[in-house]
N, C-alpha and C positions, 0 to 999 in steps of 0.2 A: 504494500500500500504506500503511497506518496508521503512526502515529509512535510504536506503542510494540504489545508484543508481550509475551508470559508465559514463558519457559525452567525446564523441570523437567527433573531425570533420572528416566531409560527404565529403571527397575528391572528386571534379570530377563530383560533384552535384549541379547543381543551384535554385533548389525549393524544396517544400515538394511533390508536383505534378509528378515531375520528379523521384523524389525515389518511389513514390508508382509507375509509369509504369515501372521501371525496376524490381522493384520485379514483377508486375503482368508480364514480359517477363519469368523471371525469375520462375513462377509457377510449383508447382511441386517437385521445388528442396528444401531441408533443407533451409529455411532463418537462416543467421549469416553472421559473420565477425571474419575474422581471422588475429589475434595482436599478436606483439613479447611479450608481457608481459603477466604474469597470475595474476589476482588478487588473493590479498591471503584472500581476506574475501568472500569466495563464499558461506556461508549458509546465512549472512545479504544479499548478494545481489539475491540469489535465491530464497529469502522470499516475493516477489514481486516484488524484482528491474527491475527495467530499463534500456535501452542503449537511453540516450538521444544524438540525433544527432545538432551541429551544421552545419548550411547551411549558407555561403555568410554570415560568421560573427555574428551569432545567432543562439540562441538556436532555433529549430523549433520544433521539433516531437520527438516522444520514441517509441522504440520497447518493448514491456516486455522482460528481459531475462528467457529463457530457463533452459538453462545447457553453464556450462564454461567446454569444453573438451580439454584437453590435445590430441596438436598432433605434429608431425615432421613434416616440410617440406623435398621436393626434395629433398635440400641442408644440409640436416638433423639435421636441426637447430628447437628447439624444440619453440613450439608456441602455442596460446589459441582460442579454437574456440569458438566464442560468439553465442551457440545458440539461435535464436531472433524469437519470437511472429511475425508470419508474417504479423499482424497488424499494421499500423504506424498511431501514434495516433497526430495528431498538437497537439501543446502547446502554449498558449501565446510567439509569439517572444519576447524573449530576448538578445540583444547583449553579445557577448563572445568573448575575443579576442582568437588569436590564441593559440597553442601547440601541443606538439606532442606528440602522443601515446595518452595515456585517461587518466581520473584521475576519482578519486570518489567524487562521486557530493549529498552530504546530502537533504534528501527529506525537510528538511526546507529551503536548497538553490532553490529545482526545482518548472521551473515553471509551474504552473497549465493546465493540459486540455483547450484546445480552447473551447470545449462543456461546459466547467465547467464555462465559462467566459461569458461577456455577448453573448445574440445572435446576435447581432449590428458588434461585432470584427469578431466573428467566418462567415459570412458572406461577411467580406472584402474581395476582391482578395488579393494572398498575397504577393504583391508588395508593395499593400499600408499598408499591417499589418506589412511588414519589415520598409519602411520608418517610420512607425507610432512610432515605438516600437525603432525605432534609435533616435530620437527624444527624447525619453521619455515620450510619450502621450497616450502609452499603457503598 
């Protein structure tokens, strides 16, 4: 996997559950997200990177990225579209406070696969892997 990765918050989303059925509505169409910014390291981050999502104040899931495409909006204000892996993979929750737009998030900061963690967590509902992991007990 890549040495550096992208983390935005999941505006509008309250679980990782919830983001997979709106892509599965969403079927069919290009998975991404379109940001006022372009990152300017797009070959470390198209080398495996990821879009890690914060949800309800934690890190939860990653899409792989794609492709970063340069596009205008309507108002012809120029913008990036984050082609994404229409996979969404949990991650051990980690708390993340707020910001805006996205930053790059080094693969020694992100955190691990749910799959890759015990079976005992990745089995939790994840209410209680959010409280668990606010805690600090995951």
């Amino acid at each position: 996997m890549s040495g550096l990765h992208l983390i935005k918050l999941c505006v509008g989303v309250d679980s990782v559950a919830e983001l997979v059925a709106w892509n599965a509505q969403h079927e069919g169409r290009e998975s991404g997200h379109t940001t006022r910014m372009t990152p300017k390291r797009n070959d470390e981050l198209l080398d495996g990177g990821s879009l890690y999502w914060v949800i309800k104040g934690q890190i939860a899931c990653r899409q792989r990225l794609l492709e970063l495409r340069p596009v205008r909006g309507e108002d012809g204000v120029s913008r990036c579209r984050l082609v994404l892996d229409g996979t969404i993979v949990p991650v051990v929750p980690r708390p993340y406070r707020a910001f805006q737009g996205w930053r790059y998030l080094e693969a020694k900061d992100a955190p691990p696969d749910l799959e890759e963690s015990s079976g005992a967590v990745a089995a939790m509902p994840e209410e209680m892997k959010r409280e668990l992991a606010a805690l600090g007990l995951i």
